[in-house]
N, C-alpha and C positions, 0 to 999 in steps of 0.2 A: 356101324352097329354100336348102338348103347354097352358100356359097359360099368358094371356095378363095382365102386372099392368100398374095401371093409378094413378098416385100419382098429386098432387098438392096443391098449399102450399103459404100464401102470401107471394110476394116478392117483393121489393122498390129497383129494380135493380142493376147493370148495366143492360140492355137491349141490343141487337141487336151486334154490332162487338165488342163495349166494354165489352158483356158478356162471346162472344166468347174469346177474347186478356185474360181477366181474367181466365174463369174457363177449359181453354183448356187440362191442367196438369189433371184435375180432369177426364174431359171427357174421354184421355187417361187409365185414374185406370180403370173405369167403366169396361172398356173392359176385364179385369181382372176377373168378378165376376161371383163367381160358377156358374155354370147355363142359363147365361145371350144371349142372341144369337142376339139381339139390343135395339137401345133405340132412340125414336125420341124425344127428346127436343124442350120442348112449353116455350112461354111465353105470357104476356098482359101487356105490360105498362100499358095501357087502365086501367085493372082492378087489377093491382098491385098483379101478379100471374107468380109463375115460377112452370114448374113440369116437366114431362116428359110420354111418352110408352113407353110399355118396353114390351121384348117377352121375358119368361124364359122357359125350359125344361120342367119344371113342376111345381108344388103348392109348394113344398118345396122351392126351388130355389127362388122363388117370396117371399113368406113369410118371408124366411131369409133378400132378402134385402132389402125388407120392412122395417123391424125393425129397422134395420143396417142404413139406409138412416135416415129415422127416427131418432133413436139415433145424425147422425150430423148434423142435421137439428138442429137438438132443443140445439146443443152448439156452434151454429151461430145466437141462439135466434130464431128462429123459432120455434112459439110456437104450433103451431096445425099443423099436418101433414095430410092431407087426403089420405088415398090409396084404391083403390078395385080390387080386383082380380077375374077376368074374364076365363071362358071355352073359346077359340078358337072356331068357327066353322071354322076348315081349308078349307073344297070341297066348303062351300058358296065365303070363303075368295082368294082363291084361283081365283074364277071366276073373281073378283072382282079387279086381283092382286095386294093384298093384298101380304107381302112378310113375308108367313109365313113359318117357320122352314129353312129358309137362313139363314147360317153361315157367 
């Protein structure tokens, strides 16, 4: 079963095309990651917050890159990571389209 993470984390930017011009290499690896099937990128100048969505295959997949995330987070100084991992309801999701289990 599909599950949703929600991570977020303070961050004192770049913001907006300078985050994209910056972290575009990264967003590339992403794609890379066991399990991963997307990931929608947030941010809040406003409230000084970067994180992201993310769909993975399963709990395991999420979990691992939880941590993993986690782990480079916090040797960029990031000190507190938030994440929580979510059940999918796909048929509600779905109605709603919501783009769940799109490769």
């Amino acid at each position: 079963m599909a599950k949703l993470l929600q991570v977020d984390f303070q961050y004192n930017g770049p913001y907006g095309q300078q985050m994209t011009d910056q972290l575009v290499e990264l967003a590339k690896s992403i794609n890379n990651e066991p399990g991963m099937i997307w990931k929608i990128w947030t941010e809040s100048e406003l409230e000084q917050l970067g994180g992201g969505i993310y769909l993975f295959v399963d709990e395991t997949s999420a979990k691992n890159y939880l941590e993993m995330h986690s782990a480079r987070l916090q040797k960029m100084g990031i000190d507190e990571v938030r994440g929580k991992i979510f059940d999918v309801n796909e048929a509600l999701t779905l109605i709603n389209k919501g783009p769940v289990g799109q490769e």
